[in-house]
VOKE-827297 format. One record per residue: x, y, z of N, C-alpha, C, O in turn; residue number from 1. Coordinates in steps of 0.2 Angstrom, whole numbers, always signed. Example, Ala and Ser with C-alpha at 12.3 -4.5 7.8 and 13.67 -1.06 7.14 Angstrom:
# residues 2
{r {+66 -28 +39} {+62 -22 +39} {+66 -16 +39} {+71 -17 +42} 1}
{r {+64 -11 +35} {+68 -5 +36} {+64 +0 +39} {+67 +6 +40} 2}
***
This chain:
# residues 253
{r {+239 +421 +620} {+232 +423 +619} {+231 +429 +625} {+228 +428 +630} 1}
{r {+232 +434 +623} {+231 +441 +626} {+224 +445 +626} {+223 +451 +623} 2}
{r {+218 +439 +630} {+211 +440 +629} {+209 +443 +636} {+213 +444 +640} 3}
{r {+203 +444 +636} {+201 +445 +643} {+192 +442 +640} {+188 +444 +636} 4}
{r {+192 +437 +646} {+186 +433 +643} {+182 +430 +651} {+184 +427 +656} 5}
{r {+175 +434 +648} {+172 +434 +655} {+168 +426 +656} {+163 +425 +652} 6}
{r {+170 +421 +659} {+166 +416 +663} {+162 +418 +667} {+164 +422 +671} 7}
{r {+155 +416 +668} {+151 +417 +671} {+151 +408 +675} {+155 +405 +672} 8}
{r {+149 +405 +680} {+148 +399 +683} {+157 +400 +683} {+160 +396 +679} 9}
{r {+158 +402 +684} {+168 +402 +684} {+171 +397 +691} {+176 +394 +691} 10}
{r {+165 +396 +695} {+168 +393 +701} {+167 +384 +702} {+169 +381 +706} 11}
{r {+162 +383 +693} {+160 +376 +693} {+167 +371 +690} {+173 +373 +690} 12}
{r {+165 +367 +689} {+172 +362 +689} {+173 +364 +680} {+179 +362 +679} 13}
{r {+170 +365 +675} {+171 +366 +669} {+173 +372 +668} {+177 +373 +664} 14}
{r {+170 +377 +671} {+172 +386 +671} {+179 +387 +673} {+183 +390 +670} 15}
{r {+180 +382 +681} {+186 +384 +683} {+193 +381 +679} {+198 +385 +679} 16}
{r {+193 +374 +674} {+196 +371 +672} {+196 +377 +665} {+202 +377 +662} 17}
{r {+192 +379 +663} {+195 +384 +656} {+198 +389 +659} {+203 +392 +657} 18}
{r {+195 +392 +666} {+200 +398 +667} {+205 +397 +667} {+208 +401 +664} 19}
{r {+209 +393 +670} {+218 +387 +671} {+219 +387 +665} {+225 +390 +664} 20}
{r {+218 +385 +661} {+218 +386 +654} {+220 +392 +651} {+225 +392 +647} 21}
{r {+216 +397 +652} {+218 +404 +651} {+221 +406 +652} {+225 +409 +648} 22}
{r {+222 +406 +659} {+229 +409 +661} {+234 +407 +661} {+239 +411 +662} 23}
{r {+235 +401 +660} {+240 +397 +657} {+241 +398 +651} {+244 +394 +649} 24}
{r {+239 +403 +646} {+238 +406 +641} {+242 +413 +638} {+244 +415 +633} 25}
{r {+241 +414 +645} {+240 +423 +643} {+237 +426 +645} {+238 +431 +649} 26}
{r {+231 +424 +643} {+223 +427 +643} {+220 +429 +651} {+223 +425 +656} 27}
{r {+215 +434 +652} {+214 +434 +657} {+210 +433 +658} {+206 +435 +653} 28}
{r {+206 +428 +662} {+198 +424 +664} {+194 +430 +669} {+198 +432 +673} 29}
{r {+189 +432 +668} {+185 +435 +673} {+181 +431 +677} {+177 +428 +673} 30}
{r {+180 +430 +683} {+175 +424 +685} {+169 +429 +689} {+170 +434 +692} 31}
{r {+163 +423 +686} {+156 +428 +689} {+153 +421 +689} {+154 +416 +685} 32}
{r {+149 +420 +700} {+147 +414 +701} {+144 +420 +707} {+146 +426 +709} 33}
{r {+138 +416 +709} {+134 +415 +715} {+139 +415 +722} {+138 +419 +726} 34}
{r {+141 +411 +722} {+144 +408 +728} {+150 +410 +728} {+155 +408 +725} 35}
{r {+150 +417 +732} {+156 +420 +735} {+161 +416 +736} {+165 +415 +732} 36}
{r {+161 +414 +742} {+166 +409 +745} {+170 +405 +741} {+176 +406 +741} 37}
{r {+166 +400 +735} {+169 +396 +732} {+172 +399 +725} {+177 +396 +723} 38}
{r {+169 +405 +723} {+171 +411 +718} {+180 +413 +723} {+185 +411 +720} 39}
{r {+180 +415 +726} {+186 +416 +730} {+192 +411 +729} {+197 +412 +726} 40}
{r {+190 +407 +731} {+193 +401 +732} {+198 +399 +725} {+204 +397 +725} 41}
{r {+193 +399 +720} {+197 +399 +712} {+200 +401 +709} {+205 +399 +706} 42}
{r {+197 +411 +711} {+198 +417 +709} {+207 +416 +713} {+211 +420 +709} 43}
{r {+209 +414 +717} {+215 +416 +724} {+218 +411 +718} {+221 +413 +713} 44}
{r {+217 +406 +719} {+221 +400 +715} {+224 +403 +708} {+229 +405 +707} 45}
{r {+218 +403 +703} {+223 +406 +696} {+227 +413 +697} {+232 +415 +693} 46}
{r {+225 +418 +702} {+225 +425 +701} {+223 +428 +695} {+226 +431 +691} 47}
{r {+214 +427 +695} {+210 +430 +693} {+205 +436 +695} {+204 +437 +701} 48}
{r {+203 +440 +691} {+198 +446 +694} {+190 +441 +694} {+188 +437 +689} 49}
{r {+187 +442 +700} {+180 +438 +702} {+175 +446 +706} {+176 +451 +709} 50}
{r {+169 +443 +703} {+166 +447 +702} {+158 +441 +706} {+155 +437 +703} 51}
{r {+157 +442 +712} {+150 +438 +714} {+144 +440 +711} {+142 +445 +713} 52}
{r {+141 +437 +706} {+135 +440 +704} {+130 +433 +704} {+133 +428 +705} 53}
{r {+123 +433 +704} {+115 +429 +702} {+116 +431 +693} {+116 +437 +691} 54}
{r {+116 +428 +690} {+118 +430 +681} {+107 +429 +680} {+104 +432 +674} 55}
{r {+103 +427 +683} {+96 +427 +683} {+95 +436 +686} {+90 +439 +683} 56}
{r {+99 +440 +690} {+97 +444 +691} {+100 +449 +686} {+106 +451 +686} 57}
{r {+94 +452 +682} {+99 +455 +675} {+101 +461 +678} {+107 +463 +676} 58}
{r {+99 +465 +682} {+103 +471 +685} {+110 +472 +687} {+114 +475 +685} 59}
{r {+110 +467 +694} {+117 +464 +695} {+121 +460 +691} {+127 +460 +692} 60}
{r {+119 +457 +685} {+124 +454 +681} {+126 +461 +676} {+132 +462 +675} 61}
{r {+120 +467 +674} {+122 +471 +670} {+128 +477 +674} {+130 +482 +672} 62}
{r {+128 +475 +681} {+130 +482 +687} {+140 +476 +685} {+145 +479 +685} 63}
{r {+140 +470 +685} {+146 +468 +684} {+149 +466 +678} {+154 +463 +678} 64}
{r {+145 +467 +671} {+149 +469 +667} {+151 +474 +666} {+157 +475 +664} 65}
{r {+147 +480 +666} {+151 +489 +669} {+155 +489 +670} {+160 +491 +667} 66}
{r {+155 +483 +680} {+164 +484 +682} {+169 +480 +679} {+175 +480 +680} 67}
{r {+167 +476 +675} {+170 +472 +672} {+176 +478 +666} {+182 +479 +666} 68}
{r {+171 +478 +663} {+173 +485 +657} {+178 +490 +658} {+183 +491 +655} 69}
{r {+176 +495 +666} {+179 +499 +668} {+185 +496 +672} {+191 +499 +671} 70}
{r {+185 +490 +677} {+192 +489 +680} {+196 +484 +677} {+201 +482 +680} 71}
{r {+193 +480 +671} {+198 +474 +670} {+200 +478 +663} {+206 +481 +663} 72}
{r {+194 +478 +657} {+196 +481 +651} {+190 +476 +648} {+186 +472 +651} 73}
{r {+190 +479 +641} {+186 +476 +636} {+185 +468 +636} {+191 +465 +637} 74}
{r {+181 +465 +635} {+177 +460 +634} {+179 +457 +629} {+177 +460 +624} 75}
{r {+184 +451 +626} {+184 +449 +618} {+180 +442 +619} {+179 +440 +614} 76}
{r {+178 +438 +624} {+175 +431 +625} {+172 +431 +629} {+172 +435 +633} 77}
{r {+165 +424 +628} {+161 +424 +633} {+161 +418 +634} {+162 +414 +630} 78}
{r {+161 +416 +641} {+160 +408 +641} {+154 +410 +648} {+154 +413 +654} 79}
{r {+148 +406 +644} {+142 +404 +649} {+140 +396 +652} {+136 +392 +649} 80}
{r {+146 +396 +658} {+145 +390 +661} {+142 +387 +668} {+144 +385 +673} 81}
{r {+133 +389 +664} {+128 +390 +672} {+123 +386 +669} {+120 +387 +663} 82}
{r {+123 +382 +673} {+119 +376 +672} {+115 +373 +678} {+115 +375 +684} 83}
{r {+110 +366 +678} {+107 +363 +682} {+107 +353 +680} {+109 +350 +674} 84}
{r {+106 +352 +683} {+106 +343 +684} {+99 +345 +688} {+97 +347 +693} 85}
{r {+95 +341 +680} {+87 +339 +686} {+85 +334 +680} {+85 +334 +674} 86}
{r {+83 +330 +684} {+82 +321 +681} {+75 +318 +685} {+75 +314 +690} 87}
{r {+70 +319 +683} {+64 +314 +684} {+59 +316 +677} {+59 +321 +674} 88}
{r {+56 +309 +677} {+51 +310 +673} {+45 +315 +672} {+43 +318 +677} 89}
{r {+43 +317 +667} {+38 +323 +667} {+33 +321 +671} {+31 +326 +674} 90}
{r {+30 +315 +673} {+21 +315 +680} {+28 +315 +685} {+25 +318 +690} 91}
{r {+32 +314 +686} {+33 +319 +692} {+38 +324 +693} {+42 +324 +697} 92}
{r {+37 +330 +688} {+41 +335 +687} {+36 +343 +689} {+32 +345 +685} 93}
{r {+37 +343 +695} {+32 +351 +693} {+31 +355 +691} {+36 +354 +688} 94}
{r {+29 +361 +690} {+27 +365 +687} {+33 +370 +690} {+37 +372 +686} 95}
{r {+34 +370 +695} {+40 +374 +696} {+48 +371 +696} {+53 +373 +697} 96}
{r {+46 +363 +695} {+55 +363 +695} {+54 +364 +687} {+58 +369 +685} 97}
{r {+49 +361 +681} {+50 +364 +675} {+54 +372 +674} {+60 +373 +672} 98}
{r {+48 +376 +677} {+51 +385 +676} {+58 +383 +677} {+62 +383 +672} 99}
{r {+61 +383 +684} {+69 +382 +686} {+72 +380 +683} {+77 +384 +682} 100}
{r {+71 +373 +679} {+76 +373 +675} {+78 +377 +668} {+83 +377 +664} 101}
{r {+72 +380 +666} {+73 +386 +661} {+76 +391 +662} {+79 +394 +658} 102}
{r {+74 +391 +670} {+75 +399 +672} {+88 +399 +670} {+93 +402 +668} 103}
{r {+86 +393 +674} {+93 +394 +677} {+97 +390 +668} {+103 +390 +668} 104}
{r {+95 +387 +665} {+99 +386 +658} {+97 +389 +653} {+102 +390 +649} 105}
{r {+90 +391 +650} {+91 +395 +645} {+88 +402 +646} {+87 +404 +640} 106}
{r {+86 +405 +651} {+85 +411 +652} {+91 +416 +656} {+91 +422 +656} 107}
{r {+95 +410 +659} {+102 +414 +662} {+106 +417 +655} {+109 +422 +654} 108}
{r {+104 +410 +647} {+110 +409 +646} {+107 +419 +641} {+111 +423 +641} 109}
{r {+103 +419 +639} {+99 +423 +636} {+102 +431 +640} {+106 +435 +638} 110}
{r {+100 +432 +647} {+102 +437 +651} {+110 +438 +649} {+112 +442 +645} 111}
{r {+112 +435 +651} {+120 +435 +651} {+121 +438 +642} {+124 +443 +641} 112}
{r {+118 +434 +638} {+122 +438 +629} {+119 +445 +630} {+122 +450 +628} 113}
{r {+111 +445 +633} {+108 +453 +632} {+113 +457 +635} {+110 +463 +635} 114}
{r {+118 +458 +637} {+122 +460 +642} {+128 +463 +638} {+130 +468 +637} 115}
{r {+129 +456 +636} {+137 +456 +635} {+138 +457 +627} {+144 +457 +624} 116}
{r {+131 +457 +622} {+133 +458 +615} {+134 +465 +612} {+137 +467 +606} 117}
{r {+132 +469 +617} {+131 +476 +614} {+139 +479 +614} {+141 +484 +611} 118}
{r {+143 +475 +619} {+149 +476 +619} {+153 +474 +613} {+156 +478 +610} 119}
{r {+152 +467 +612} {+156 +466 +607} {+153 +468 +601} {+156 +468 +596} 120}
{r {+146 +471 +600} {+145 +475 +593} {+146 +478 +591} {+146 +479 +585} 121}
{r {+149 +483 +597} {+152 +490 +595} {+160 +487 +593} {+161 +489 +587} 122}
{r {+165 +483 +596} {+171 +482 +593} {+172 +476 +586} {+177 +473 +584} 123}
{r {+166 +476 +585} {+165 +470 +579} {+169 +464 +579} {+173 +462 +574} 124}
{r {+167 +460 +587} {+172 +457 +587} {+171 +448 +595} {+168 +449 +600} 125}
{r {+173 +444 +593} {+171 +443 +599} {+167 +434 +598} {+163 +433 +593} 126}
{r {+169 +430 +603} {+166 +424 +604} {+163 +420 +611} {+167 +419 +616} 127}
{r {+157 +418 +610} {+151 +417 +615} {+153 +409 +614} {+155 +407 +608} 128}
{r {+155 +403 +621} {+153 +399 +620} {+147 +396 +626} {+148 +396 +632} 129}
{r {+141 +394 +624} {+137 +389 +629} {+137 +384 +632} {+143 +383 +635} 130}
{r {+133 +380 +632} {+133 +373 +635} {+126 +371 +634} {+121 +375 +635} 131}
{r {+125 +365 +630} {+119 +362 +629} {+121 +355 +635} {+124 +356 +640} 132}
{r {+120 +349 +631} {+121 +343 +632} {+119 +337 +630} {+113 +337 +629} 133}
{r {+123 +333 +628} {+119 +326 +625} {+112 +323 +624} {+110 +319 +620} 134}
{r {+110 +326 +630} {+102 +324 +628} {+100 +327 +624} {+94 +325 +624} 135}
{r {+100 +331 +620} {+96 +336 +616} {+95 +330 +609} {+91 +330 +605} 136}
{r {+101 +327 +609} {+102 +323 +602} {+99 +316 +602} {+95 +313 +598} 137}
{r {+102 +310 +612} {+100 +306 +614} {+96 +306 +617} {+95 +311 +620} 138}
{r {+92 +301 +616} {+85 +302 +621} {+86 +298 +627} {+85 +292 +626} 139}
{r {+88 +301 +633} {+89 +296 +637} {+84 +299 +644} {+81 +304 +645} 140}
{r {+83 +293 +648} {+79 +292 +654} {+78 +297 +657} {+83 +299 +660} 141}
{r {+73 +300 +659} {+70 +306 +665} {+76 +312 +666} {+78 +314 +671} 142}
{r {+77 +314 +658} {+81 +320 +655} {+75 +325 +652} {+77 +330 +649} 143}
{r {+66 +324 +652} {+63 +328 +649} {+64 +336 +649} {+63 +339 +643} 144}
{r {+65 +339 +654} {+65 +345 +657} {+72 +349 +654} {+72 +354 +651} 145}
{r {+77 +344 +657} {+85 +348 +655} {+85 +347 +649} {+88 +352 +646} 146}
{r {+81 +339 +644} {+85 +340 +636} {+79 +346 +634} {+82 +347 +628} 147}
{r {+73 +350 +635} {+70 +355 +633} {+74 +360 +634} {+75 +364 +630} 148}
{r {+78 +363 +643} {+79 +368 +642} {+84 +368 +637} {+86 +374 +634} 149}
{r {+88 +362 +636} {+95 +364 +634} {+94 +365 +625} {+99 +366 +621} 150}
{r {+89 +363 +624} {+85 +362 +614} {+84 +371 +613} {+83 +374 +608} 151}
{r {+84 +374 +619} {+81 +379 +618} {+89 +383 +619} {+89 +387 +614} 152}
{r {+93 +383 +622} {+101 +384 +622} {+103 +383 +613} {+106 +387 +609} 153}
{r {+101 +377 +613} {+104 +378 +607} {+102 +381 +599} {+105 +383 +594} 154}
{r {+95 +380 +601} {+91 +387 +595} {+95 +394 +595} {+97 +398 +591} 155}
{r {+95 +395 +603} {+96 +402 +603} {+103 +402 +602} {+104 +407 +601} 156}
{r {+109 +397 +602} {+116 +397 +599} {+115 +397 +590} {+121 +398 +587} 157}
{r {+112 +396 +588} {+111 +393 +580} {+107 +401 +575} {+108 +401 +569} 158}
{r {+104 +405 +579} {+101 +411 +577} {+105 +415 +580} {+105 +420 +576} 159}
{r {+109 +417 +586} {+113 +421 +586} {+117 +420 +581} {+117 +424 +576} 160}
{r {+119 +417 +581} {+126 +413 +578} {+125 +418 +570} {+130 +421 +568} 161}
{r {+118 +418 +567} {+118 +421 +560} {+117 +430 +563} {+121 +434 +560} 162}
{r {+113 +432 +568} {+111 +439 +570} {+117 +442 +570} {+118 +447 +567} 163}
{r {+122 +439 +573} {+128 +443 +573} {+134 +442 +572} {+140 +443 +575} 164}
{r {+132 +438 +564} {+140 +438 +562} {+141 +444 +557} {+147 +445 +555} 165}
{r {+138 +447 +556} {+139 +450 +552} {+144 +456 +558} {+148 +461 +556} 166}
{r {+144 +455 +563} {+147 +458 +568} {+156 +455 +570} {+160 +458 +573} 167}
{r {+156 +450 +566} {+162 +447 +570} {+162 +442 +575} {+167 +438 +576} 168}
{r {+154 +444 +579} {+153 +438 +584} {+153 +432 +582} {+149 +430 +577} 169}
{r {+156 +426 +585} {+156 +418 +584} {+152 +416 +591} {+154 +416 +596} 170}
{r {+145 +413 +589} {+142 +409 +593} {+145 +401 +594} {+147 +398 +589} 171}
{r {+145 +399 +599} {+144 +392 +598} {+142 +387 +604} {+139 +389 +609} 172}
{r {+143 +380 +605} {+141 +378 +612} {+145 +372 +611} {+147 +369 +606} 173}
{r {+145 +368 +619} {+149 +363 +619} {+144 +360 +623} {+141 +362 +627} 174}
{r {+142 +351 +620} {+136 +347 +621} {+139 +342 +626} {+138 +336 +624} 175}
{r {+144 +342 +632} {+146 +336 +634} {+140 +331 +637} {+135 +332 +634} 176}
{r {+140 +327 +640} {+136 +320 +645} {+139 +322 +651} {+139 +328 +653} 177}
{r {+140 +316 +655} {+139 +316 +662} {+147 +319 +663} {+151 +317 +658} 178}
{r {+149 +323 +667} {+156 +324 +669} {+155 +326 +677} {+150 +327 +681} 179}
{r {+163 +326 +678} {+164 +325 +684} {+164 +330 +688} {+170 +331 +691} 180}
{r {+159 +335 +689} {+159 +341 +693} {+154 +341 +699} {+151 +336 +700} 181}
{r {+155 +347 +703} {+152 +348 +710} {+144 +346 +708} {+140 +343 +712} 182}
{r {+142 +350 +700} {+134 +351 +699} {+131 +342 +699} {+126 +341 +701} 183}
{r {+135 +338 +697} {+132 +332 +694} {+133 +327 +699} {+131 +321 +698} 184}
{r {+137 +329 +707} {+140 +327 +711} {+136 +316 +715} {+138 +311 +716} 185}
{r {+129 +321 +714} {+124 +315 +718} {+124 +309 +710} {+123 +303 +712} 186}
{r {+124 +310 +705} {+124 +305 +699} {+131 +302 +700} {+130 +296 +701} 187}
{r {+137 +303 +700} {+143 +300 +700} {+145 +299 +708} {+150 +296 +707} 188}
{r {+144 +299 +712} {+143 +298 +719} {+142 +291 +721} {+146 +286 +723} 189}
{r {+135 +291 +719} {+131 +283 +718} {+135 +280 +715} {+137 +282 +710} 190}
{r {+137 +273 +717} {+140 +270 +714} {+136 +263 +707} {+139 +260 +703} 191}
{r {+131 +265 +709} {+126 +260 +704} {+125 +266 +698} {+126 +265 +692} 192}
{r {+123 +272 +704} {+121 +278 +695} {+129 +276 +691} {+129 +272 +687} 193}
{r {+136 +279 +694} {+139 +279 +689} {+141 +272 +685} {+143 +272 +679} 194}
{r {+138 +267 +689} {+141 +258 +682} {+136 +260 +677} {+137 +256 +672} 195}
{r {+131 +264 +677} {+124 +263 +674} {+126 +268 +666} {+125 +268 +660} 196}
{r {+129 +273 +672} {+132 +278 +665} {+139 +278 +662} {+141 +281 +657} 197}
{r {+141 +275 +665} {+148 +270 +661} {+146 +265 +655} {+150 +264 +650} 198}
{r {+141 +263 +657} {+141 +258 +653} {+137 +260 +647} {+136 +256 +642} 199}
{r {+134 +267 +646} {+130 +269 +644} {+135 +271 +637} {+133 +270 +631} 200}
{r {+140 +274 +640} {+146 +278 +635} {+151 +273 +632} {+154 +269 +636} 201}
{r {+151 +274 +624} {+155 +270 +622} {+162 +271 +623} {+165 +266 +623} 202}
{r {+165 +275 +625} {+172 +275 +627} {+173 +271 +635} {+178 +269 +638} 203}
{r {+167 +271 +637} {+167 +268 +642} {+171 +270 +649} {+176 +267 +651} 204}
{r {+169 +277 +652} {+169 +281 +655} {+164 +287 +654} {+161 +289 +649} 205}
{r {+164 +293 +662} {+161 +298 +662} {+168 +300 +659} {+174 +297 +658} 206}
{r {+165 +310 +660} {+167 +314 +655} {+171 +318 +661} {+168 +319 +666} 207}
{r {+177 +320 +660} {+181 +326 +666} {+182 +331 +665} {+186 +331 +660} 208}
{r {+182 +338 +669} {+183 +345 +665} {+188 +346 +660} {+188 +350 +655} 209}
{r {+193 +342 +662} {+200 +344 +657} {+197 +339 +649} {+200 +340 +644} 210}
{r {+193 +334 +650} {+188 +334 +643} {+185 +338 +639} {+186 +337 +633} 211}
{r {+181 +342 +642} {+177 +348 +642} {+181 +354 +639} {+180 +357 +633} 212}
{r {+186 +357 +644} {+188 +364 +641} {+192 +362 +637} {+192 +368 +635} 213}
{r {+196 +359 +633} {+198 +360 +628} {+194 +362 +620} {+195 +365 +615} 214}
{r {+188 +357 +622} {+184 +360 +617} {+180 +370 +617} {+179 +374 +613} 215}
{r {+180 +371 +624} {+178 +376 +625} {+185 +383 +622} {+184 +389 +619} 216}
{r {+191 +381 +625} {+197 +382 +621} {+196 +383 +612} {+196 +389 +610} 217}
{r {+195 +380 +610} {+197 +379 +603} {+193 +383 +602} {+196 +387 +599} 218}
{r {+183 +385 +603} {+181 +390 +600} {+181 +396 +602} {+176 +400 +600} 219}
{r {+186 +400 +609} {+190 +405 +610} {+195 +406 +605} {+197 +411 +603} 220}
{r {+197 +402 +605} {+203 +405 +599} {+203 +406 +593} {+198 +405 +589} 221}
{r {+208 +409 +591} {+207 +411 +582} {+208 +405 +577} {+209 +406 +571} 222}
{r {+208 +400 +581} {+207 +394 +576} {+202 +390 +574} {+201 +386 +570} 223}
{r {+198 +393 +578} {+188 +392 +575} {+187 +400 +574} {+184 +403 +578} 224}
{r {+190 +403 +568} {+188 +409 +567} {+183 +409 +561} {+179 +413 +561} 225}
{r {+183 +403 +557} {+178 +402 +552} {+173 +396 +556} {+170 +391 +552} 226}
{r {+172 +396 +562} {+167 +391 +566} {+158 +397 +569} {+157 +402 +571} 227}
{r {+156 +394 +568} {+150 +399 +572} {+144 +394 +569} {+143 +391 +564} 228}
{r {+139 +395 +575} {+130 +391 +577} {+132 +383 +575} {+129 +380 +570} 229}
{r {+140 +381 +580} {+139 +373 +578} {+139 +371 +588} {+143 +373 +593} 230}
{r {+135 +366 +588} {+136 +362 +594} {+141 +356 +595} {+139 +350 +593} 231}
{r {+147 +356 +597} {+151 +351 +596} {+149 +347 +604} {+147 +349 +609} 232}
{r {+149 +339 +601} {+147 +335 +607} {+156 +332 +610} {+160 +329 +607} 233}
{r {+156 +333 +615} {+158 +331 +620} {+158 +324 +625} {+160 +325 +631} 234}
{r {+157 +319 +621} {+151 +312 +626} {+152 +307 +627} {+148 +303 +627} 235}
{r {+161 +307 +627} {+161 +300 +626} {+159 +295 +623} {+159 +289 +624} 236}
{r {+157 +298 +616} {+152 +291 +611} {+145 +293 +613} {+141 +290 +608} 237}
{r {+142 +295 +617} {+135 +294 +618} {+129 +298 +613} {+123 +298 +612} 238}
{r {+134 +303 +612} {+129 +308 +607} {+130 +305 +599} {+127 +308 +594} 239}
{r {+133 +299 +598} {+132 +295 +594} {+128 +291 +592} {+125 +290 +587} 240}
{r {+129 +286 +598} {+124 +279 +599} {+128 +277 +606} {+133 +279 +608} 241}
{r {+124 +272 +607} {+125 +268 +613} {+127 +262 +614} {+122 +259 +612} 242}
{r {+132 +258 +616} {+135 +251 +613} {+130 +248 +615} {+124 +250 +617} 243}
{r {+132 +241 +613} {+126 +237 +610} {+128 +234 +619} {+132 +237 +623} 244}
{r {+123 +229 +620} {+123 +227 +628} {+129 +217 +627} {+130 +212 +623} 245}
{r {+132 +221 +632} {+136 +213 +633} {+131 +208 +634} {+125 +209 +636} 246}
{r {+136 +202 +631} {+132 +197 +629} {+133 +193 +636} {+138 +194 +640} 247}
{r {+128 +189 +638} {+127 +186 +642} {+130 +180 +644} {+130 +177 +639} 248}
{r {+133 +177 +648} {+136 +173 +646} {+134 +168 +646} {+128 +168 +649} 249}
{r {+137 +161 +643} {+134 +153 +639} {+132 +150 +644} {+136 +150 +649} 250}
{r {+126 +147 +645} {+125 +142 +650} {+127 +136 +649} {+125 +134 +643} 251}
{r {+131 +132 +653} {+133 +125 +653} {+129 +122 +651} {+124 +126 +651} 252}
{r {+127 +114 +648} {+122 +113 +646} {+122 +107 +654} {+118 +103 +655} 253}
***
């Protein structure tokens, strides 16, 4: 796979596990994250080109696909893996953690394609993957905020998906559950949150990056070349249903 494919969130635990993948590949991963340091850090490890940007700031993300174009090369994939974990009920969700979490899952995801589709429209050619998540299908506990922003992720993956196939472009998104990265760190930490979300998944565990990037793999390559505007779930069972509750045990008489 002799791709060069820009990662945005490249430094998170699902970003970084496709880049390893890619370069284990062939392919060249570009990583774009906030967080210098930890950007470095990944970037040293695979021996990839990293580029520090805010992907909310459309200037500076448009100022590092430029250098992206000019010192790596052309663009053939996107992977947009920037996201947020925010969990309480709507009476107690403000008005500003609302915006936030729009801002930073479906208005990042929005900046980031206006950026990066004009490239691949010109070479008629080119695949986008997202990130939704299981909530959008399950209705699970004091997800009101994330399962909205991320319903709106995946409209805008399902209408891209038609805008610009006629281009070659392949939209698509990958919908995991709880996995085990830096973002979700305080849910899998607790040891009560995680028996609560173990038990929640039929497979009967959380989910782990090397879960994840394979699916993000598969709609990079040209074996989802007839794939575009589908959500594939990732969920250990949960974006299907939820096991039924152990039986309690028999009281002695």
């Amino acid at each position: 796979m002799s791709k060069i494919v820009l990662i945005t969130g490249g430094s998170g635990g699902i970003g970084a596990e496709t880049a390893r993948r890619l370069r284990a590949q062939g392919a060249t991963p570009v990583l774009v994250a906030r967080n210098a340091e930890r950007l470095a850090a990944v970037a040293d490890e695979i021996g990839a080109p990293a580029f520090p940007a805010d992907v909310l700031d459309n200037d500076a993300f448009a100022a590092v696909v430029q250098r992206v174009e000019a010192e790596v090369g052309a663009i053939d994939g996107l992977v947009h893996a920037v996201g947020s974990v925010f969990l309480k009920p709507l009476h107690a969700t403000s008005l500003d953690d609302w915006r936030a979490t729009f801002e930073i899952n479906a208005t990042s995801a929005f900046i980031v394609l206006r950026n990066v589709m004009p490239l691949l429209m010109r070479r008629k050619r080119g695949s986008v993957v997202l990130f939704s998540t299981v909530a959008t299908t399950t209705g699970l506990q004091n997800h009101e905020s994330i399962a909205a922003a991320k319903s709106a992720v995946e409209g805008l993956v399902k209408s891209a998906a038609i805008s610009y196939a006629r281009y070659g472009i392949r939209v698509n998104a990958v919908a995991p559950a709880l996995t085990r990265t830096a973002l979700s760190e305080q849910l899998w930490r607790n040891e009560a949150m995680l028996a609560a979300s173990v038990a929640l998944h039929p497979l009967g565990r959380i989910g782990e990056p090397a879960d994840i990037a394979p699916a993000v793999m598969y709609f990079l390559s040209d074996e989802s070349a007839w794939t575009t505007g589908q959500i594939l779930g990732v969920d250990g069972g949960l974006g299907t249903g939820m096991p039924p509750p152990r039986a309690a045990p028999a009281r002695r008489a």
